[in-house]
C-alpha positions as CSV (number, residue, x, y, z in Angstrom):
1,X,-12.5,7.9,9.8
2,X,-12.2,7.4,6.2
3,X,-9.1,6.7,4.3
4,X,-9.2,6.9,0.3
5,X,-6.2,5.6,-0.9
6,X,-4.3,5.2,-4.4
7,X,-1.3,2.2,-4.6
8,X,0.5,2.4,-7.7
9,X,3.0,0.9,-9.1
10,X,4.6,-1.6,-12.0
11,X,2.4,-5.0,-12.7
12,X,4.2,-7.6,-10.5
13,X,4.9,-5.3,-7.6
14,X,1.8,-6.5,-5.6
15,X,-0.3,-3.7,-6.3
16,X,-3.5,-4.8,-6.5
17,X,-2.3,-7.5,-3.6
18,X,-1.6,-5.3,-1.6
19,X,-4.9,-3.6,-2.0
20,X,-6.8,-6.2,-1.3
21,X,-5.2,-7.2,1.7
22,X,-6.1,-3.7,3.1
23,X,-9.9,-4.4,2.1
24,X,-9.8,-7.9,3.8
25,X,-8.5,-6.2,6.9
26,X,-11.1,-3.9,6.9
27,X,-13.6,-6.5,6.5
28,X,-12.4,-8.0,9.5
29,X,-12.9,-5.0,11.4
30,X,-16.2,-4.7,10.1
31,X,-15.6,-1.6,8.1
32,X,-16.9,-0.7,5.0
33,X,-14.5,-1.1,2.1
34,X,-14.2,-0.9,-1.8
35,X,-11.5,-1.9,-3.9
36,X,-11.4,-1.0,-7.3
37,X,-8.4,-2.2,-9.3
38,X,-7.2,-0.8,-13.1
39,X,-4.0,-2.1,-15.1
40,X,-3.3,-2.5,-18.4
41,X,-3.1,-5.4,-20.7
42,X,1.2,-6.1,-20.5
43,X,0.3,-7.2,-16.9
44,X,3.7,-7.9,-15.3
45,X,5.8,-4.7,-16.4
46,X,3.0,-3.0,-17.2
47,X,1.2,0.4,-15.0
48,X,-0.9,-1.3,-12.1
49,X,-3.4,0.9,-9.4
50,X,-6.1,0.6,-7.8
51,X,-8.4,2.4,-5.5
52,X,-8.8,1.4,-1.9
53,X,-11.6,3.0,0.6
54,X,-11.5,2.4,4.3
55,X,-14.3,3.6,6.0
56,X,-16.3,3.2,9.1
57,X,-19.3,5.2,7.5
58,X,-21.2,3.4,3.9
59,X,-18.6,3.9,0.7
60,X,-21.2,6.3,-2.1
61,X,-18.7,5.8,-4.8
62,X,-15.2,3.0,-5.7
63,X,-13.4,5.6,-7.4
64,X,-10.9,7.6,-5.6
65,X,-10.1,11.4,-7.2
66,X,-8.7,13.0,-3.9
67,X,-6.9,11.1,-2.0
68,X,-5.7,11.0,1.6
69,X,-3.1,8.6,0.7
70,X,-0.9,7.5,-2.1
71,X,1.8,4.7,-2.2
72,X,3.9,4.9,-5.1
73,X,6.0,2.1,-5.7
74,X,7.7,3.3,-8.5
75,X,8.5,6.9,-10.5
76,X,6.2,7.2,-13.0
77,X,3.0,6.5,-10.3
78,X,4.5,9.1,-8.1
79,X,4.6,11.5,-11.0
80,X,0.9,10.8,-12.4
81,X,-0.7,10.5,-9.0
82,X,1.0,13.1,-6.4
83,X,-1.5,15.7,-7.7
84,X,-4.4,13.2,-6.5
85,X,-3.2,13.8,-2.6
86,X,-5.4,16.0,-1.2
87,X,-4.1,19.1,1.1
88,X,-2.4,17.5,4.8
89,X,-2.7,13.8,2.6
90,X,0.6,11.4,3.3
91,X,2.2,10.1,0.2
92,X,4.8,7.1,0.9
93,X,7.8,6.6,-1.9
94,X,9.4,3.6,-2.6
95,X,12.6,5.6,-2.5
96,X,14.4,2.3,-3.7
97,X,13.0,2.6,-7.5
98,X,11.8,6.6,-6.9
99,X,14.9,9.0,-7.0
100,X,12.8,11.9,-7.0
101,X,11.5,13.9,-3.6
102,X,7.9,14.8,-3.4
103,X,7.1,18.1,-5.5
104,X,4.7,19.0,-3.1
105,X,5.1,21.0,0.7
106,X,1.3,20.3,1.4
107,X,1.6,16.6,2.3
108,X,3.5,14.1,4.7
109,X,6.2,12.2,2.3
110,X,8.1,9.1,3.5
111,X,10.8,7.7,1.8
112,X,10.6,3.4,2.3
113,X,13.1,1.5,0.9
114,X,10.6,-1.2,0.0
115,X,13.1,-3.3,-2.2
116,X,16.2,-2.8,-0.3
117,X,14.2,-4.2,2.9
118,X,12.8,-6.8,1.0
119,X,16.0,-8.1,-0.1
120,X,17.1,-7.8,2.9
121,X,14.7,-10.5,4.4
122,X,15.6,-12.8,1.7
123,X,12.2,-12.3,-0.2
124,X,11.9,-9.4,-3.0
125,X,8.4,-9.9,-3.4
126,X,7.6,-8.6,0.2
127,X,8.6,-5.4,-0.6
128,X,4.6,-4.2,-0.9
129,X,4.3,-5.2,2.6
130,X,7.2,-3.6,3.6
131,X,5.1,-0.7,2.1
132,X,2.2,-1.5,3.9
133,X,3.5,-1.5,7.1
134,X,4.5,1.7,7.4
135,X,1.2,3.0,5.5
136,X,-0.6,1.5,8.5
137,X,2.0,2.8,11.3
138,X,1.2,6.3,10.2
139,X,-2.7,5.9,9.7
140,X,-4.0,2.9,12.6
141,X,-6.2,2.4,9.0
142,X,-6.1,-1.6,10.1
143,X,-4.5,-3.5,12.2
144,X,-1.3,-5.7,11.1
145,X,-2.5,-8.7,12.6
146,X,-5.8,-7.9,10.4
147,X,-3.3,-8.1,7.3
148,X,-1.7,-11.2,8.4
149,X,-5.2,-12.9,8.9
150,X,-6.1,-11.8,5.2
151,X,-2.5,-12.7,4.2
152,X,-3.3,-16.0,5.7
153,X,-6.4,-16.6,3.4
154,X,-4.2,-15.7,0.2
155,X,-1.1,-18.2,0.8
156,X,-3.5,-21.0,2.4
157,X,-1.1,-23.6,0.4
158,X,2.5,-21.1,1.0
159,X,1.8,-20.6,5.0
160,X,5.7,-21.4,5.1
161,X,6.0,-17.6,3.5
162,X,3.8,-16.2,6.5
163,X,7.0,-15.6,8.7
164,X,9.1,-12.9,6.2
165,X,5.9,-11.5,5.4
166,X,4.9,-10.4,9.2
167,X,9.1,-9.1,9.3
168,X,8.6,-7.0,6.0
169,X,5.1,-5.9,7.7
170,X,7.0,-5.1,10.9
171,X,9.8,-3.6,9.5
172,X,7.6,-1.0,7.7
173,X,6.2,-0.6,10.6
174,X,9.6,0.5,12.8
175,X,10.5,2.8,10.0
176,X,7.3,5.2,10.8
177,X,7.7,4.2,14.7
178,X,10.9,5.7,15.0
């Protein structure tokens, strides 16, 4: 199965983070990968994507056009990059900073309160994993304790954060579950 994905968002929203802890993942589950990142030069504030593949066949090309998935974690990447879904593809809102529905009747939409749940665990920056989880409760793309082994690698000197990063994971996670 292949998975072609688009996470957008503001710069400081753990884009491109979030991104590669999806590729890492998929490195540990010996899949081919390819993450290609894009963001402008205001960084934090700024627009922030990138292009993640997930595949268990070789990637041909880093650039995704149609894809299967789209997390939007804020309006303006909704707006640019909902036409990108492809027919039957899964888009997942940040409906704490998107107060717009989906245009669109030929995908799966869900509406994660990535920030409110963030806050909520005491931590606003886990709000991409938040995101995260429930992008891999709907797909089986990775496994969680895949992300938390690449999460590992990135805070080697923060492992204290490791704990509200698994609940913002899980939490994600119960909101597709349910």
């Amino acid at each position: 199965m292949t998975h072609e994905l688009i996470i957008a968002g503001f710069g400081g929203q753990g884009v491109l983070s979030m991104g590669q802890l999806l590729v890492r993942a998929g490195l540990l589950e010996n899949k081919e990968v390819s993450w290609l990142p894009s963001y402008g030069p205001e960084m934090r504030g700024g627009s922030a994507n990138c292009s993640v593949i997930i595949s268990d066949e070789p990637v041909v090309a880093p650039i995704v056009t149609d894809a299967s998935c789209l997390m939007a974690m804020n309006r303006p990447s909704l707006e640019k990059f909902e036409k990108n879904v492809v027919p039957g593809g899964m888009i997942f809102v940040n409906s704490s900073l998107i107060d717009i529905k989906v245009s669109r009747s030929d995908v799966k939409a869900y509406y994660i309160p990535c920030n409110e749940i963030a806050a909520k665990l005491g931590n606003s920056k886990v709000a991409g994993n938040v995101m995260l989880g429930a992008f891999i409760a709907a797909t089986g793309a990775v496994s969680i304790d895949d992300v938390m082994t690449s999460l590992s690698y990135t805070l080697k000197n923060k492992q204290h954060l490791m704990g509200v990063n698994r609940q913002a994971l899980e939490t994600g996670e119960e909101l597709i579950s349910k």
